[in-house]
N, C-alpha and C positions, 0 to 999 in steps of 0.2 A: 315537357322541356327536358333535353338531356343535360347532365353534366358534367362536362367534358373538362374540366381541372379536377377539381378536389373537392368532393361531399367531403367533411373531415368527421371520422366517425375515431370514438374513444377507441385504442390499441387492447384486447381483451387480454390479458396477463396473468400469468400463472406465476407466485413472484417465488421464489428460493429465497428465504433468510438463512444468513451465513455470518461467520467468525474467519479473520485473519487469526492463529496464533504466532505468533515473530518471536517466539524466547526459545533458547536454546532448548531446554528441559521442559520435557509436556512432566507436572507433578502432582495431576488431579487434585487440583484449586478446587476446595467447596464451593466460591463464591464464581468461580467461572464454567463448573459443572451447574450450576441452578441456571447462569445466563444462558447456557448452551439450550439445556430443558424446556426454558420457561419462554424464551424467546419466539416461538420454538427455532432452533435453527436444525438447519436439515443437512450444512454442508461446515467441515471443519478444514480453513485451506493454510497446511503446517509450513513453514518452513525447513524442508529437509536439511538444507545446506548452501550452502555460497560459493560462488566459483569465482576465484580472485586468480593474482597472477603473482606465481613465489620470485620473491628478490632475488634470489641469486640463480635458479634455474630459466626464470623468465618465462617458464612454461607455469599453463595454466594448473590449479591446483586446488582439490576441496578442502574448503575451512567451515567452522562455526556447523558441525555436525550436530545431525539431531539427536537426541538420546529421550528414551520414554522410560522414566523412572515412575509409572502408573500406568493401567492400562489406558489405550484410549478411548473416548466418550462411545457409548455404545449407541447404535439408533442413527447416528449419523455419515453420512457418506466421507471420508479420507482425501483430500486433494493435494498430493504433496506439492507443493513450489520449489523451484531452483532458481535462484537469485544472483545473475551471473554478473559481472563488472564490467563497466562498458570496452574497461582495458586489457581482454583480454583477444580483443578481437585484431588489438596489433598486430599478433604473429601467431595468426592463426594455426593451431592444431589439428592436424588428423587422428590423431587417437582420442582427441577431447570429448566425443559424441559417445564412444566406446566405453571411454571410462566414465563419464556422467551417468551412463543408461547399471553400468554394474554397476555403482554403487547403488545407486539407488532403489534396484533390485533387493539388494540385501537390507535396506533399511524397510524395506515394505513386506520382506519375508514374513513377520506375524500379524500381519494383514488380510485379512480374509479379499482374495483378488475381487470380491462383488464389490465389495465396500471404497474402491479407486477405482471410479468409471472416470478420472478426470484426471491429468498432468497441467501443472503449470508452469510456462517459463516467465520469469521477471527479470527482463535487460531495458536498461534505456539509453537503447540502439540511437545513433545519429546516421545524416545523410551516411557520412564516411565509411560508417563500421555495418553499415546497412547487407551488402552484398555476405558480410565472412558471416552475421548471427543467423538469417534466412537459410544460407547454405547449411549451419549446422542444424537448424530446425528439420528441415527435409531430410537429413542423414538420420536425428533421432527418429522422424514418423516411419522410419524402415524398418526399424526394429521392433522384434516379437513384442518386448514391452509395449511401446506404444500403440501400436498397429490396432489393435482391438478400446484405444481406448481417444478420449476425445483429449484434443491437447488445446491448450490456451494458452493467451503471452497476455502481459499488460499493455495498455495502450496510456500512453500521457497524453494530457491539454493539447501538446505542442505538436502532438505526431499524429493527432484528430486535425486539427488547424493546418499544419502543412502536408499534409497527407502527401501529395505529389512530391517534396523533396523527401520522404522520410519511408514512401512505401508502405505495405499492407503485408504485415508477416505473413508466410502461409500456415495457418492456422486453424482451426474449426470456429473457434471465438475469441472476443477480444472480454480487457477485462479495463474497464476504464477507471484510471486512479483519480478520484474529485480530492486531490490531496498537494501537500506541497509544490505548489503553483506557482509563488511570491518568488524573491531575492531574498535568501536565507541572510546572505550577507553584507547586506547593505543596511545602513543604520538608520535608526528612526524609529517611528510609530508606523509600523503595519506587521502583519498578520502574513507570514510566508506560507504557512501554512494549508488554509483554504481565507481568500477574498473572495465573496463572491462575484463584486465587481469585473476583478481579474478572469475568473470564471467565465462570465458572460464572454469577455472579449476574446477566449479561445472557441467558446460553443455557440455564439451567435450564428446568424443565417442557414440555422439548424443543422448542423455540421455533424450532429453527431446522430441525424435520423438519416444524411446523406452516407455516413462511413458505411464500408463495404463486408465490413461482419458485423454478426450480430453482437450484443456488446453487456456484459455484468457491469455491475457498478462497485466502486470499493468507495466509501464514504469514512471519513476520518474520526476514531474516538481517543486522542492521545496530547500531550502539549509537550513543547518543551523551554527551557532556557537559553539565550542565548546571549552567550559574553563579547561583547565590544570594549578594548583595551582604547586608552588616550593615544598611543602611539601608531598602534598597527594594525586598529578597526577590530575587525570580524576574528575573533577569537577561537568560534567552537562553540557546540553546543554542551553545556553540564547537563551531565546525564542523570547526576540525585539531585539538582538542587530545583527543589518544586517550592510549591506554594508556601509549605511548611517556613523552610530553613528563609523566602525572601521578606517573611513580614517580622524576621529578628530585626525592629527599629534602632538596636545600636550599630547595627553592620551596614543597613538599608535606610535609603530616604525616597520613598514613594514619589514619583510625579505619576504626571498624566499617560493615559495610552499601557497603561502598566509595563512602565520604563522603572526600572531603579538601579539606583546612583549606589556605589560602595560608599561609605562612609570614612572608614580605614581600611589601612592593611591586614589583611587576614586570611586564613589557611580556612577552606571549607569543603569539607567533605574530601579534601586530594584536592583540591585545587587552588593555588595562588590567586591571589584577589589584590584589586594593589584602588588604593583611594581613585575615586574619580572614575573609575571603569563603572559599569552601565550594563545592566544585566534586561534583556528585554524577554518578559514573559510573552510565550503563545499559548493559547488554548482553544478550544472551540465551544461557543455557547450554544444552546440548544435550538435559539433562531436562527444563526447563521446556517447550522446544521440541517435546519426544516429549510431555506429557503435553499440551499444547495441543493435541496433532494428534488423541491419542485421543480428547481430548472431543467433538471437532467431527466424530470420524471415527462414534464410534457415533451419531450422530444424523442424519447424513446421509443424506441419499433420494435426492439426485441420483445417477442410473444412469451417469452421464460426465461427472465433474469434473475440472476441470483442477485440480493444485495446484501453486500459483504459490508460490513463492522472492521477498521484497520485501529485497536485489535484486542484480541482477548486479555484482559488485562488485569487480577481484580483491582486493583488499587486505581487504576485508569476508570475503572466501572462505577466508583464510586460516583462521580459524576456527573452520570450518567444511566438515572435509572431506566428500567426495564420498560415502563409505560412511555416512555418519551422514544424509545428505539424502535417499539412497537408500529410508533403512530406512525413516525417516519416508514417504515415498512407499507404501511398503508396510502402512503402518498403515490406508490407506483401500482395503486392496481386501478 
């Protein structure tokens, strides 16, 4: 008897473990050199720089340049990332592709060219701004830099799910972010970070063995704080105040959901605190993390993903031991 839908047979996979690093300064961290090693990870994807857009010239502009005060990790392949702002597609640039591709030349100069078979752009392009970042995509794959090498963009939830209003970069690959998904700014108990819930509802109806590249995975290792004032909500996120400085019980009063209340006025860390404000921790526990991995793992088609860790961190790593990132790794093969 023939069959003419679907034997469904396991997807055979060859997987790439990989590191996001996201800090300005590569400073050959002990404890992020061993995760690199022992992970083993095969693939380091840096953050070169950010393309924002200068206030007073209105023209596009690189900021947050990378600097390598260490060599970089030996053994492993170099993917530099360009992390462009969705605003700067308002008034669009012609020399923008010209000058992204030389700078970035020059930061990859003590680079051995084997070690960067891979570029990444990171924009989270909408309908609108769809048309100006494709155009500049195709203008970078023209050039000598690129041309010999394989280029990749990130892909969100949102632009898996409406694919038809949002387009398909032209690309070699996509890199799909399993990461802040939620309403960062809206109050309450949830998790903006990764829901897996939320998840389902962008990848359901298999959407992400339907998208039309093949597709890495970047999975989240990072938390943060997030301040909600009595008057005008959504505050910001605190960028030092972790787990440490919220279990000071004279400042903080715990509820549920890991919600907590300010107690009094106070100055913390650089930051104004005023009574009555609401600090709501995020983080990622190691189940939600396993169960994120399986969803994305059975539906995946790509025959050689890389899965990427967002992000090298030691202090974040803490965590997050090596045997639990491991396993996870082991979910997609």
């Amino acid at each position: 008897m023939c069959c003419i839908v679907a034997c469904s047979h396991p997807v055979q996979r060859t997987i790439t473990p990989a590191f996001y690093f996201w800090k300005q300064t590569w400073t050959g961290n002990t404890t992020e050199q061993q995760y690199i090693q022992q992970l083993p990870a095969k693939k380091l994807y840096v953050k070169f720089f950010d393309v924002t857009t200068d206030e007073v010239t209105k023209t596009p502009v690189p900021v947050a340049v990378f600097r390598q005060a260490a060599p970089l990790p030996a053994n492993v392949d170099i993917v530099p990332v360009i992390f462009l702002m969705n605003e700067v597609w308002a008034r669009p640039d012609s020399a923008l592709a010209g000058n992204v591709v030389k700078l970035l030349e020059q930061l990859c100069d003590s680079i051995p060219a084997a070690r960067i078979p891979e570029i990444q752009l990171d924009c989270d392009w909408t309908q609108s701004s769809r048309d100006a970042y494709f155009s500049f995509i195709k203008q970078v794959k023209q050039t000598p830099f690129f041309r010999q090498r394989r280029l990749s963009a990130t892909i969100r939830l949102y632009q898996v799910k409406y694919v038809g209003k949002t387009g398909v970069p032209p690309v070699d690959r996509g890199l799909l972010m399993c990461y802040n998904m939620g309403d960062l700014r809206k109050p309450g108990a949830h998790n903006s970070i990764l829901d897996v819930d939320v998840m389902e509802s962008y990848l359901g109806e298999h959407r992400i063995a339907r998208y039309p590249l093949p597709l890495d995975i970047a999975l989240p290792l990072f938390g943060w704080s997030v301040l909600f004032r009595n008057d005008i909500g959504y505050a910001g996120i605190l960028r030092n105040v972790g787990e440490t400085e919220l279990k000071q019980t004279k400042l903080f009063t715990p509820g549920p959901h890991r919600l907590y209340t300010v107690q009094q006025d106070t100055l913390l860390n650089g930051y104004s605190l005023k009574k009555g404000n609401v600090i709501r921790r995020e983080t990622i526990d190691p189940l939600t993390l396993n169960a994120a991995a399986k969803l994305v793992a059975k539906q995946l088609q790509t025959k050689d993903p890389a899965v990427i860790f967002y992000h090298l961190d030691s202090l974040t790593l803490q965590n997050y031991p090596l045997d639990e990132l491991q396993e996870i790794i082991r979910f997609f093969n």
